[in-house]
N, C-alpha and C positions, 0 to 999 in steps of 0.2 A: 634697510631691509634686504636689500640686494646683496650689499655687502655680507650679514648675517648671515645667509644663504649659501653665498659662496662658502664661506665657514664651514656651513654644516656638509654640503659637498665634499670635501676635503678632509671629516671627519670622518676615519675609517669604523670607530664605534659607534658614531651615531646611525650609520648607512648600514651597518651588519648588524646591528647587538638592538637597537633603538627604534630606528624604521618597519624594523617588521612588525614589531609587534605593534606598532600604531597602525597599519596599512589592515594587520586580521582584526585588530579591535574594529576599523572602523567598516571592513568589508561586513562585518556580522552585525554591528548596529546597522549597514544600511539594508541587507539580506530581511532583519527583523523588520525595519521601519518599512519596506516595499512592500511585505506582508500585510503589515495593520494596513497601508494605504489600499487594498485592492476592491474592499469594499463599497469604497465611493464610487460616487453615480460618475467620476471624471475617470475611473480605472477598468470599470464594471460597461458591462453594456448589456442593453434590452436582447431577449434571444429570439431568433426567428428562427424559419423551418425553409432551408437552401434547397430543397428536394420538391420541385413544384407539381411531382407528379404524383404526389401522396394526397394534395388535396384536402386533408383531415377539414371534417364535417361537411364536407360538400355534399354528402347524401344521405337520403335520408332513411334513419334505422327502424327496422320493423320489427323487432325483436319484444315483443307486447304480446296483450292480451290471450290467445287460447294459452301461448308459449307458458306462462305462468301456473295453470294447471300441469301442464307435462311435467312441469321442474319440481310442483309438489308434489303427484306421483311418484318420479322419481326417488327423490327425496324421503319418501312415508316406505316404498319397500327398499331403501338401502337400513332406515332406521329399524325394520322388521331384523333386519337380517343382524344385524348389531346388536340387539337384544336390551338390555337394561342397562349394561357398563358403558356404552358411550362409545364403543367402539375404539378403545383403548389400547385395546391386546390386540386386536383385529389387523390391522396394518402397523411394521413396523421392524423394528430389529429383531424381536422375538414373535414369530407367528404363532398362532393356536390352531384349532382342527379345526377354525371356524374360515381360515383364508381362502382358502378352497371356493366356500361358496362364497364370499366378496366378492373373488376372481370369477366365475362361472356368471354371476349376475351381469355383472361390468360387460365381461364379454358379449352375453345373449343381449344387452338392451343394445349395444355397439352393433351387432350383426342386425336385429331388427330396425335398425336406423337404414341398414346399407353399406356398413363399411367393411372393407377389412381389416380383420383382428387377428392380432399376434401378440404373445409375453416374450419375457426374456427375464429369465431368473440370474440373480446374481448374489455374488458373497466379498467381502473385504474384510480384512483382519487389518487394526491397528490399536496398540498399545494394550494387545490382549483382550481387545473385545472386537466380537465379531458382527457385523453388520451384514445381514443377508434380508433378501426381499424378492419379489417377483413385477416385474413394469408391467401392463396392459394398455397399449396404446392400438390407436383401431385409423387410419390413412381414407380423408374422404378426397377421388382420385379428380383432378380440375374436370371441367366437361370442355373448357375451352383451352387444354392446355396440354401439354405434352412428357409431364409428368420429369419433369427438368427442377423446376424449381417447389418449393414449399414454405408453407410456415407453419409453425409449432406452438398449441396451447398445449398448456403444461398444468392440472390440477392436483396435485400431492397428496396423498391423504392426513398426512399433519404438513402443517407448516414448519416455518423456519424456526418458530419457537417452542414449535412439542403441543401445538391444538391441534386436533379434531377439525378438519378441513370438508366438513359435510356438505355444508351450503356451495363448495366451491366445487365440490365433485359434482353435487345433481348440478349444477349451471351447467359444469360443462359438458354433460351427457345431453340435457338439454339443449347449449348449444350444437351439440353433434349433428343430433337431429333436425335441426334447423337447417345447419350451414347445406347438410347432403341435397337439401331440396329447392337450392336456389343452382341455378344455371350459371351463373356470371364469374363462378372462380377461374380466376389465369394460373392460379398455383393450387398447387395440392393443399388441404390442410390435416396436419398430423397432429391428433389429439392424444396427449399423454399420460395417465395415470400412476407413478411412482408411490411407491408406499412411504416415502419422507422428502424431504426436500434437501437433505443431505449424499446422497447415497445413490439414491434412485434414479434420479436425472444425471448424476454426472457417468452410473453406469449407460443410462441409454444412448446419452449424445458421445464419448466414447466408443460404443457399438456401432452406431450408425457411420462413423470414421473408421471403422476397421483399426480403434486402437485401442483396445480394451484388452485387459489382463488374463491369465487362463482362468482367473474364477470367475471370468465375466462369458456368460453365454454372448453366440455373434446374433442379430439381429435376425428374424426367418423374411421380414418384410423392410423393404427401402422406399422411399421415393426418390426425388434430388435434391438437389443443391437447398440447405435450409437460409431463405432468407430473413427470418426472424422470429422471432421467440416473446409470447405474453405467459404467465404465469396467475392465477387467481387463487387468493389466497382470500376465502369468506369463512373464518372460524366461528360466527355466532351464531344465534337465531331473530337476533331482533334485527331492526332498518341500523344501515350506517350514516354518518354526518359526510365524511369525506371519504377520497383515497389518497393514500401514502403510496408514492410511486417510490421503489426502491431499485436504484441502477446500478450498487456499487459492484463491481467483479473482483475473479481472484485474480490477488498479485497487482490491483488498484488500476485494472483494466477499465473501462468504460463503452458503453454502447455508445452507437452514434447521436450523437445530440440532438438530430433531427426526429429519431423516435422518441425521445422524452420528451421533445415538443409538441409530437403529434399527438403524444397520449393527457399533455396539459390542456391543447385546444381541443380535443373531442368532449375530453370528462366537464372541464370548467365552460367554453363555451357555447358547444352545441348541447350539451345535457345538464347543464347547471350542477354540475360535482363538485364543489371545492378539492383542490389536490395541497397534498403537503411533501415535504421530501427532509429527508434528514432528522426524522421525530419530533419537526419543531412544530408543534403543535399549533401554536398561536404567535404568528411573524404578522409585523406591524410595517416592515419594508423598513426600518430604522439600520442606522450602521451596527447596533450593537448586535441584534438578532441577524442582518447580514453578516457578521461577523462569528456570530455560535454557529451558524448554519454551516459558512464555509470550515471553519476548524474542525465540527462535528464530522464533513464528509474526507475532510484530512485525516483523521484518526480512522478511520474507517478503511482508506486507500492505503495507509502508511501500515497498518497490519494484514492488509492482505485476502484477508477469510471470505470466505463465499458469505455473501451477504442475503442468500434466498438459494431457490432452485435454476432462476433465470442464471447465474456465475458460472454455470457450468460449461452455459454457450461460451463465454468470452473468450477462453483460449483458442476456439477455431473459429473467429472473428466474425461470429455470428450476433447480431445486436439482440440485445433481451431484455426486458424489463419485468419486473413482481408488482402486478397490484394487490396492494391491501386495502383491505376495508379497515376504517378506523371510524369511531364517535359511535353517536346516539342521536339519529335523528331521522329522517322523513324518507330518505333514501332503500330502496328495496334492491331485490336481486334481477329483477329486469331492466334499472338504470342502470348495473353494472354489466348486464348481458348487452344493452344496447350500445354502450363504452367497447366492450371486446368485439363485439360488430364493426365498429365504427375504424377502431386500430385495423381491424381483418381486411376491411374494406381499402384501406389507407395501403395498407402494408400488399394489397394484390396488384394495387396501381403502379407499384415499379416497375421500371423495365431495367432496372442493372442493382444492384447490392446498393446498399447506403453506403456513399463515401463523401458528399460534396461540403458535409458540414463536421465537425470538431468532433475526434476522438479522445482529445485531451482538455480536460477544463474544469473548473472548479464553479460549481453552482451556491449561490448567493439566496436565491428565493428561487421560486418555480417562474418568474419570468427576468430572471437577469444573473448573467455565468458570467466567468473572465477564461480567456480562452490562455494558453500554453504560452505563445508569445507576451503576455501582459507580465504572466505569474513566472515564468521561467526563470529569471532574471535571481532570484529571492533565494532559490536554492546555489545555484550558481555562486552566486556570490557568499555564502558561507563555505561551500565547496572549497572555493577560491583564495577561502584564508590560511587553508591549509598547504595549497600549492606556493605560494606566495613565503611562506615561514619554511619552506621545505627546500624552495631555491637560493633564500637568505642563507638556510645554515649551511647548505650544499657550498656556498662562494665562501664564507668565512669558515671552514674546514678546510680553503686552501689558501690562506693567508695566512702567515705568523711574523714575527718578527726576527728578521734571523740574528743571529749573534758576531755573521760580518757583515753586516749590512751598515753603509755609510748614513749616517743620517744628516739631512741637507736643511738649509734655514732658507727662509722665503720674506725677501723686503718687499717694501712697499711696491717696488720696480716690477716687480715679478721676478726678479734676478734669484737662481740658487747660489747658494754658497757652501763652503763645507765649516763643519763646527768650526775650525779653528781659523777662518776670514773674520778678518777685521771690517765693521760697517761702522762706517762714517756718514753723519748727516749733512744737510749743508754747512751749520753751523761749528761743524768737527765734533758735535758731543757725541756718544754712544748711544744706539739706540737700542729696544729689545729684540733678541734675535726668538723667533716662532718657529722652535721645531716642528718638524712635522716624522710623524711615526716612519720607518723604514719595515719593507717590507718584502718578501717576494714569495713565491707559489710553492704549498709544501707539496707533498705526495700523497696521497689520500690510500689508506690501509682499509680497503673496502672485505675482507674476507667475513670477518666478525660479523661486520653492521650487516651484510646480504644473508650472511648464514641463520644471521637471529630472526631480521624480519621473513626473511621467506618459511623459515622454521613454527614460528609463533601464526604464520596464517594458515600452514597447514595441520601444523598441532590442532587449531581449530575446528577440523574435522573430526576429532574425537567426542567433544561436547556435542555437535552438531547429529554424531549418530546414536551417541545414548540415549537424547531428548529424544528421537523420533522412533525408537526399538522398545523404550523400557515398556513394562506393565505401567499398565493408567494407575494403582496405587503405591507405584515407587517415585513417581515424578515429587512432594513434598520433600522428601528425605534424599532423593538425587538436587534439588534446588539446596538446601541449606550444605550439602555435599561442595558442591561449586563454589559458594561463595566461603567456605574457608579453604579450598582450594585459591581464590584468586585473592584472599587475603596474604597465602601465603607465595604463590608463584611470582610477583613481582620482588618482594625481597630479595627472594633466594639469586632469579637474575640482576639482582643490585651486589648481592654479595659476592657472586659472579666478577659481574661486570669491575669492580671496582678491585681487582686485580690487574686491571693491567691500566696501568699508569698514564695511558695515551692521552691529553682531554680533547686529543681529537674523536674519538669513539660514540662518546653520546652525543655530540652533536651528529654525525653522522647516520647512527643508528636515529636517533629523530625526524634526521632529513628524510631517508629513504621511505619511513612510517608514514611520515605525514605525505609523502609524495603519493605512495598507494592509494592513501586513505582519499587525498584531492582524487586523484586519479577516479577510484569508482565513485568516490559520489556523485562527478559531474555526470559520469557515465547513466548511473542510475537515476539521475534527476530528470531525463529525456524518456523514462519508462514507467518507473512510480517517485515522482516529485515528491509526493508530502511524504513517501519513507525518505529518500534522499535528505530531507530539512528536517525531519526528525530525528533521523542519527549525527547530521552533522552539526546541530546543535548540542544533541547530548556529548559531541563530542571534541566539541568548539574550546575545553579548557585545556584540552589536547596541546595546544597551539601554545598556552602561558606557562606551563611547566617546563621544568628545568633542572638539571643537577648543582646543586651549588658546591662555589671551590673547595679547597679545604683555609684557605685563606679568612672565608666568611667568617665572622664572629659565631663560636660552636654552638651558643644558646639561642642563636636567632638562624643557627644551620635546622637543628635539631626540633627544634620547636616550630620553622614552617615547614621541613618536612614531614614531620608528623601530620600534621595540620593539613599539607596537601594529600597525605595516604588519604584521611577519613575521609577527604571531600570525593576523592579521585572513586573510593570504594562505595561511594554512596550513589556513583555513577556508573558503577557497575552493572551487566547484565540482568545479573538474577537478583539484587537489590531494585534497581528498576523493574521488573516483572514483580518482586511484590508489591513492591508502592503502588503498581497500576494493579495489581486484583486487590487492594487495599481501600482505595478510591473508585472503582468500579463494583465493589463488591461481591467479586467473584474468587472461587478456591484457585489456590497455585494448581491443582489438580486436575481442574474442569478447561483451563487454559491453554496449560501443556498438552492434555488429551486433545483438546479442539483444534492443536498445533498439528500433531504429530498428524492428528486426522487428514488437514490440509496441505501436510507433505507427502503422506503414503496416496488419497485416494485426488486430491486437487490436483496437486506438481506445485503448492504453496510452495516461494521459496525465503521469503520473509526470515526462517530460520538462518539460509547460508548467509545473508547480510550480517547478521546479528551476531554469527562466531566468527563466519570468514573478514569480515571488514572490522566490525564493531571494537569486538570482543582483542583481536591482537593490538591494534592500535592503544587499546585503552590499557594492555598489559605493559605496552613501549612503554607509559608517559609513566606508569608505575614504577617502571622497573628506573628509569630517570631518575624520578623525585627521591626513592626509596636509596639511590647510590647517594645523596647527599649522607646515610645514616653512619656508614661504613668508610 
């Protein structure tokens, strides 16, 4: 076995040509297998609440009784004011003559609480439609506080999926009124009214940072520092069974773990709510349902998109959560008023920002996460297969066999000789003499390989700014534009390429490809992990392509090239973007609009990943396999 070893040691094609590709196969089966392991109760751990001065359910909520009429009041003259449609038109990208008095109402019950009230009208153009609205938010100011810090309830008039958010406006008017008449706030509380949950909120928490665009008006009213963010989202009229706590942010940001805990123990323990997270309706605590759950909030982090109004906090690393009402059951709007109490009360008890528990980690069920250090590992090591194949071809790019190079035979002895030494055994018969390959260091003609890859990742910024400028009904006809574009742009640099006779060249030009591509993913694995393991998976075959000689047998050249173009193109960008609105059942249309939205109005940047990383690396290994044709 030793002896074999040595062998293979000494084996200049086993160690450059043979090796690597066993070290990425095996880094990517153990990247995946770390994955499936996380779910176990030996990877996974129970979650608690690091922040002991939150307290969650230590007091007790009054939000009851008369409160309950206010809220129907409320409630009966906003439905006045809305008329028979639902209030459809009433708030939204397109206003009617009827906004005016939404806004004037909103306002007068806000001032008749106590508070002060301010709007801030705003507009955003992307992909040719325009998104304009008006905020009314109303500042109830601490009685024991110094108007330093705050926190933020956040009511939308539709939610994140296009309802009618009636029940969740009167609550919070309701709440207004409540909260102005208790003594014991250390922080302001700023209650928010956006006309979507798209738009609306990211123009006011934008204003409030003095970082908002020129069609964004600046705020007329401030308080301080926002130390967190709840969001209610109650689109029916009947009782709810649970809530759906929704954390995810854009660009697969995360609030702090300890506010999703606080809002698991108020609702589930002190108020008997069941909570759910990730749409999983019905989790049994099983590996398999721990396992949809964690990949469901993987796909979710790995695109990026505001996943509610609460996303808007996350880039100024403010913590936020959305609750939903979900089910059919016994549950009314004063358990979820006493819930928002309960978070308000939690959330006034700090005395510095939430930091002491995990901003990075992947949740399992609503009582058991894996935090960054567990899961970190998983990306990493796909990442890694790439760096690993990229230093292999880098050293065997400076190897050859030169044409005066002495070639030496190796005995038993360890002794060298040169070809033409006589070896004798003890017995004087001949033995066999084991050459070993001669070699030494070429020159490596880096102009090509730096010109292509550096060119092909900023070439990328062309795709990257058509998809977020076009009209929302060019996006279909610009996607099927692209992919016979990248059908045919890897050829043409094979037909290229396969003029100049070097066969040092694509190895090189692969090296440097796969070295970027290692490069950012590890980078990006430490900021959004499940995109990092989702493009380095899709782009894991990167790493087995190859140009074959011209020596190859032509019908086994030609036939797995071919063979690796369809695969390579079926791994394509914009074939992948259909596949996923094909199995999600969403239009190429509605996706790329939702994209562009997330570039021009979030700072989503999911898109640069996708042409500046993705999209060139995957045109290299094209452009590779395709020079076997020529």
């Amino acid at each position: 076995m030793i002896a074999a070893l040595r062998n293979l040691r000494k084996n200049p094609h086993f160690i450059f040509v043979r090796l690597p590709y066993i070290l990425s196969f095996l880094c990517i089966a153990a990247g995946v297998t770390w994955l499936l392991l996380l779910p176990l109760d030996d990877y996974s751990r129970k979650t608690y609440i690091s922040e002991n001065a939150l307290l969650p359910g230590q007091v007790h909520a009054y939000f009851s009784g008369s409160e309950q009429h206010i809220f129907r009041g409320y409630k009966k003259e906003i439905e006045g004011l809305l008329g028979n449609h639902g209030g459809e038109e009433v708030q939204g990208e397109q206003s009617d003559e009827r906004t005016p008095v939404i806004s004037d109402k909103i306002q007068s019950i806000l001032k008749a609480a106590g508070l002060k009230v301010a709007t801030q009208g705003y507009e955003y153009t992307s992909s040719g439609i325009t998104h304009q609205g008006e905020n009314i938010y109303g500042i109830i100011q601490a009685p024991r506080g110094d108007a330093t810090e705050a926190i933020v309830l956040v009511a939308a008039w539709k939610t994140i999926d296009g309802e009618l958010n009636l029940n969740g406006v009167s609550l919070a008017l309701t709440l207004a009124r409540y909260f102005k008449r208790w003594s014991l706030w250390s922080k302001d509380i700023i209650i928010v009214f956006p006309p979507d949950s798209k738009s609306g909120t990211q123009a006011w928490v934008d204003a409030y940072h003095d970082m908002q665009p020129p069609t964004v008006q600046p705020l007329p009213l401030k308080s301080g520092a926002l130390q967190g963010g709840l969001v209610i989202e109650y689109p029916f009229d009947h009782r709810f069974e649970y809530l759906h706590i929704v954390y995810d942010g854009v660009n697969g940001q995360l609030p702090n773990l300890d506010l999703f805990n606080t809002a698991v123990s108020i609702a589930g323990g002190q108020m008997g709510i069941g909570t759910r997270l990730q749409e999983m309706w019905e989790h049994n605590g099983s590996y398999e349902k721990r396992l949809q759950t964690m990949l469901r909030g993987m796909v979710k982090q790995g695109f990026g998109y505001a996943a509610g109004a609460h996303s808007s906090f996350m880039p100024y690393h403010i913590d936020a959560i959305t609750l939903q009402t979900k089910g059919n059951g016994w549950q009314d709007e004063m358990a979820l008023g006493r819930t928002v109490e309960g978070l308000c009360r939690s959330l006034n008890n700090l005395l510095e920002h939430l930091h002491q528990s995990f901003f990075f980690y992947l949740l399992m069920q609503t009582h058991r996460f894996v935090s960054i250090g567990t899961y970190l590992p998983s990306a990493m090591l796909i990442a890694g297969n790439f760096t690993i194949m990229a230093i292999a071809l880098w050293l065997r790019t400076g190897y050859y066999k030169g044409p005066d190079a002495v070639e030496s035979t190796t005995v038993p002895g360890g002794q060298k000789a040169s070809e033409k030494a006589q070896l004798v055994s003890k017995d004087q018969a001949a033995v066999t003499i084991v050459q070993e390959p001669a070699g030494k260091v070429a020159e490596r003609q880096l102009a090509l390989p730096l010109t292509l890859v550096i060119g092909l990742h900023l070439l990328g910024l062309i795709p990257l700014y058509i998809f977020n400028n076009l009209s929302h009904d060019s996006y279909t006809l610009a996607t099927y534009i692209s992919m016979a574009v990248n059908a045919i742009l890897p050829l043409t640099l094979s037909f290229l390429l396969s003029q100049d006779s070097s066969p040092q060249q694509p190895h090189l030009i692969k090296s440097l490809s796969l070295l970027l591509l290692g490069l950012f993913l590890s980078t990006l694995a430490t900021l959004n992990f499940s995109l990092a393991l989702i493009i380095g998976l899709l782009c894991a075959p990167l790493s087995f392509v190859h140009r074959f000689t011209a020596e190859t047998n032509p019908i086994i050249r030609y036939t797995l090239s071919i063979l690796g173009l369809v695969a390579l193109n079926i791994l394509s960008p914009p074939v992948v973007l259909l596949a996923g609105c094909v199995y999600f059942g969403a239009s190429v249309e509605t996706v790329l609009t939702e994209a562009a939205f997330g570039w021009n109005v979030w700072g989503m940047w999911t898109q640069v990943v996708v042409w500046c990383v993705w999209w060139p690396a995957w045109v290299v290994g094209g452009a590779l396999v395709g020079g076997s044709l020529f």
